[in-house]
C-alpha positions, 0 to 999 in steps of 0.5 A: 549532469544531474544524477537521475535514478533510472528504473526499468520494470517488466511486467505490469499489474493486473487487477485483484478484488481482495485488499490483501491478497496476493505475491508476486515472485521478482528477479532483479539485477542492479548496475552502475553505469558510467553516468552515474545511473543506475539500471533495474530490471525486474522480470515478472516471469509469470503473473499469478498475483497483482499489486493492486486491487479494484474497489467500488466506492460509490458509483466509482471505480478505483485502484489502489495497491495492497499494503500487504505486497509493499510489504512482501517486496520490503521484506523480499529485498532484504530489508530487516523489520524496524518497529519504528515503521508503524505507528504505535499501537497505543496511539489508536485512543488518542483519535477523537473524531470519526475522520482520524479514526477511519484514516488510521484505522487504515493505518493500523492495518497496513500495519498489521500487514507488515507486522504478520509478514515479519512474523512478529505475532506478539505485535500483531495481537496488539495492532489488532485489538487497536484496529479492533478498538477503532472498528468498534468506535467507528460502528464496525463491529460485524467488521472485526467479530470474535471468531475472526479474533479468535481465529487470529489468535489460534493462528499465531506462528502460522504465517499463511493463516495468519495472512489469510486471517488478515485478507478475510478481515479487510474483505469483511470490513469492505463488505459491511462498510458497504452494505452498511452505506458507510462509503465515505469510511471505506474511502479515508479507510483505504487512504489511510492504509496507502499513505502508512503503506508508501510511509514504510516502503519510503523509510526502507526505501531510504535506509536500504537505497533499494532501487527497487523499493524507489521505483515503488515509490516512484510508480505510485503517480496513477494510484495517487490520483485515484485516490485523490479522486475517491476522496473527492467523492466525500469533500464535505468538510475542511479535514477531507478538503485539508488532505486532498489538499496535501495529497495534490501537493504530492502529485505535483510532484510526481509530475516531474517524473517521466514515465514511458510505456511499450505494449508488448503482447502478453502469452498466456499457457492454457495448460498452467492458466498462467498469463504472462506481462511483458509489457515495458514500463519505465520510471525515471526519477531525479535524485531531488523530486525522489526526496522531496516525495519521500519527505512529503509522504512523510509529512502527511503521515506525521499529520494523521498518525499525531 
């Protein structure tokens, strides 16, 4: 019989309009059964905050999980903090065209993200003058002004304001990127801090065999494509069609998992305003299409951050 990683999750999403925002707390147990499979229930008590967050891009609306509570689940697993996850700070000089810069902008901000939830504010500071540096490169500096620095700096030791800095910066960013009708920057922005955020989550993913941080990895088919979709919006050069490219090859993937879904009404406690989802979703993944997501998330990684 082929091996199979079955994973069953309680509790659905619901919608942000911040990047970074947000933690939900998780219960989870873990068993073998006799074929070989294993089965994980994560029960979302109570719904306070979402995995993902909405953004308009263009005349579209797409949405895309927060790097910051992938980071907050590799973290709440019990994986350890590795510096080998993110993508060095001193590469940022290394990007010469606006299309790179934008994507590993996005990068240096899922990574900031993780760095400032593992509370290693020494790192921090470094990746925010590389994200700093690009912002400015890419013409954002109202993005990234000095106060929002300065707050940063005065900050360090203070997780919660440090986590709150980081969600006022990319909510500034995302104001002024449109404002400023720079959309198709938005855009390579966002994908950038998605691939480097599944980039993280896939290596802890396969250094722990943390069931939960595969089923992550497993329920991001409904992200992808709308991602892919943003990005076509832009289609205007062979780097945009180069990584669509690469990113319908992960789709396809993804294809071969099974997905299944129960509605099951939500209550919500007026007195606490607390909604509660109780809604099934399933996630079922062979041992091979994991791997062969995890290798390809990989290899469109190595293509952005080189």
């Amino acid at each position: 019989m082929k091996n199979k990683l079955k994973l069953f999750i309680i509790g659905s999403s619901l919608f942000s309009v911040t990047m970074l925002m947000g933690r939900c707390g998780t219960e989870s147990e873990a068993t073998n059964n006799g074929d070989n499979t294993k089965d994980v229930t994560n029960q979302k008590d109570s719904v306070v905050n979402p995995d993902e967050s909405i953004f308009l891009i263009g005349d579209q609306i797409f949405s895309i999980p927060s790097p910051v509570q992938t980071a907050f689940l590799i973290k709440d697993v019990g994986v350890p903090f590795n510096s080998d996850y993110v993508n060095p700070a001193d590469n940022a000089m290394n990007y010469s065209s606006n299309f790179s810069k934008a994507l590993n902008l996005g990068v240096y901000g899922a990574d900031l993200g993780y760095l400032t939830i593992y509370e290693q504010t020494d790192g921090a500071l470094r990746y925010l003058k590389s994200v700093r540096g690009l912002s400015k490169e890419l013409g954002l500096e109202g993005a990234f002004d000095e106060k929002l620095a300065d707050r940063f700096s005065s900050n360090i030791g203070n997780q919660d304001s440090m986590l709150v800095f980081v969600s006022d910066a990319y909510r500034n960013s995302d104001n002024y990127l449109k404002d400023n009708d720079k959309n198709d920057v938005a855009a390579l922005v966002l994908a950038g801090g998605w691939i480097e955020s599944i980039y993280i989550a896939a290596d802890a993913a396969i250094s722990s065999n943390n069931a939960l941080l595969m089923e992550r990895l497993g329920d991001q088919k409904k992200p992808l494509a709308s991602l892919i979709a943003m990005l076509g919006q832009y289609n205007t050069d062979s780097d945009y069609e180069d990584l669509i490219n690469e990113l319908e090859d992960l789709y396809s993937i993804f294809d071969e998992i099974k997905y299944t879904y129960e509605y099951i009404p939500s209550s919500t406690d007026e007195s606490k305003k607390v909604t509660t989802i109780k809604s099934k979703h399933t996630v079922e993944i062979a041992d091979g299409d994991l791997e062969a997501i995890i290798e390809k998330i990989k290899s469109i990684r190595t293509e952005i951050v080189e």
